[in-house]
C-alpha positions in Angstrom: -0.9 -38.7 -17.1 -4.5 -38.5 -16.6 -6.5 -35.7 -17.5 -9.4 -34.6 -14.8 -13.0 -34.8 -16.0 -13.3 -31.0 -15.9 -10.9 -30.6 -19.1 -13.4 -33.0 -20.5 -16.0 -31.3 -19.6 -14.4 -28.0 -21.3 -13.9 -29.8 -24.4 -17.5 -30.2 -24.5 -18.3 -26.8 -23.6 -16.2 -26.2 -26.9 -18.2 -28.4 -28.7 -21.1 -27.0 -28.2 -20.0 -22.7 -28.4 -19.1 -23.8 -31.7 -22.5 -25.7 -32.8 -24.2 -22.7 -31.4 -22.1 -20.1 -33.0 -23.3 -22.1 -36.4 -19.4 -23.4 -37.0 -19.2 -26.9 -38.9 -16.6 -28.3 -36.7 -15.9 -32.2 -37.1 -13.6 -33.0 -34.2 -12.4 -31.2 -31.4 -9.0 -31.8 -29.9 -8.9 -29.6 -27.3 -8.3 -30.4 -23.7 -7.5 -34.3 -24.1 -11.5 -34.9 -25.3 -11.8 -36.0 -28.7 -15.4 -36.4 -30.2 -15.4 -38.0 -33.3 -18.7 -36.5 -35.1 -21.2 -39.2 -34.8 -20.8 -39.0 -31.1 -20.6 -35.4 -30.9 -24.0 -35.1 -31.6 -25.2 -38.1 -30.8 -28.2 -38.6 -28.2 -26.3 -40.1 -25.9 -23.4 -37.9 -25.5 -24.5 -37.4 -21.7 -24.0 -41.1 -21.7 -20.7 -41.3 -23.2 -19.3 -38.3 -20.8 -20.4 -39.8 -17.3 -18.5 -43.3 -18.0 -15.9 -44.0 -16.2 -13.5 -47.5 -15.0 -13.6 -48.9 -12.1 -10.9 -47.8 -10.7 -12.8 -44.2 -11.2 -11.1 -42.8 -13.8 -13.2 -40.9 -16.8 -13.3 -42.8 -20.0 -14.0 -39.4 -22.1 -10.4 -37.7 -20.7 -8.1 -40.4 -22.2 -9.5 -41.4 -25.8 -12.5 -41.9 -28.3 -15.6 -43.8 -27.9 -15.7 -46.6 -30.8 -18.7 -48.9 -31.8 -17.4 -52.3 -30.9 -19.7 -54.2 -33.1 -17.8 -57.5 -32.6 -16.9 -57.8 -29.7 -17.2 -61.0 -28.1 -16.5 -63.4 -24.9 -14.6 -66.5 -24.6 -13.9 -68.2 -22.0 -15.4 -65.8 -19.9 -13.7 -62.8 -20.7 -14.3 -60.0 -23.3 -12.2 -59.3 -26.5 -12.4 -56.6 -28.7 -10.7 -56.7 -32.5 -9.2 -53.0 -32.9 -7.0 -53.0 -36.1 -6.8 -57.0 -36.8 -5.5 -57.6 -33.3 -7.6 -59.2 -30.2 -7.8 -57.4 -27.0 -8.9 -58.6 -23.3 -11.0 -56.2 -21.3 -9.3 -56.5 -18.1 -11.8 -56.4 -15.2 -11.4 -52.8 -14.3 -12.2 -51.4 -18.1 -15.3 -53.5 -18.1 -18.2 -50.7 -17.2 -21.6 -51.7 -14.9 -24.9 -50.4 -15.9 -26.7 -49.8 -18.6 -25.5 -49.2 -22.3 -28.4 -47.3 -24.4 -26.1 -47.1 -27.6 -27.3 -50.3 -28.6 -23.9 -51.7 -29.4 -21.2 -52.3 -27.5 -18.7 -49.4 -27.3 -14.7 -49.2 -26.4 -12.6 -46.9 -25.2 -9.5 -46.8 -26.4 -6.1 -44.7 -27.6 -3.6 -45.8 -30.0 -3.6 -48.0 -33.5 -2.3 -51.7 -34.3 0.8 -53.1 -31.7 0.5 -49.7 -29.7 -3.2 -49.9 -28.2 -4.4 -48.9 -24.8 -8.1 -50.0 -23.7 -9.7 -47.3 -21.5 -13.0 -48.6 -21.0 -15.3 -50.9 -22.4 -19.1 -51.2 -22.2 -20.7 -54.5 -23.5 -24.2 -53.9 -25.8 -27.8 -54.0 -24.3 -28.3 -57.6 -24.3 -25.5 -58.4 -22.1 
């Protein structure tokens, strides 16, 4: 089930009580948000929190943000290699806009046989 954007949103809250309160917390797993600590902090983070699908669900509720450094597109459609296996973005993971990571970033829950793609956001030149 789905987790709403406001549990998200208190995750980060979390986050940053803890930052402030001058705690060296890596990861925080409350709430279904789960920052891994180069996004925690990172400059974007605003970024990372307002993506969602397009069928409107938040990609921050449901799983980690991961630098997809090579993905790619055949035949039209994207693929993303997440523990040796390749993986189509299906229309309604791929996200509009503008990505100012400067890679292309997935969304996505699970490891080898067992993965679920959230959301995926192709690099700046695409």
């Amino acid at each position: 089930m789905r987790k709403s954007r406001a549990l998200c949103l208190a995750a980060v809250l979390a986050v940053s009580v803890l930052a402030i309160c001058g705690n060296q917390a890596t990861v925080v797993r409350q709430a279904g948000a789960r920052w891994k600590p180069e996004f925690a902090n990172s400059p974007f983070r605003t970024w990372y929190e307002q993506q969602h699908d397009r069928e409107g669900w938040s990609c921050c509720d449901r799983s980690d943000a991961h630098p997809a450094y090579d993905a790619y597109i055949r035949r039209g459609k994207w693929y993303v290699p997440i523990d040796g296996a390749h993986h189509e973005i299906r229309p309604h993971q791929l996200l509009d806009g503008p990505n100012p990571t400067g890679h292309a970033v997935v969304w996505y829950d699970g490891a080898g046989d067992h993965v679920t793609i959230f959301c995926f956001a192709p690099g700046p030149l695409y």
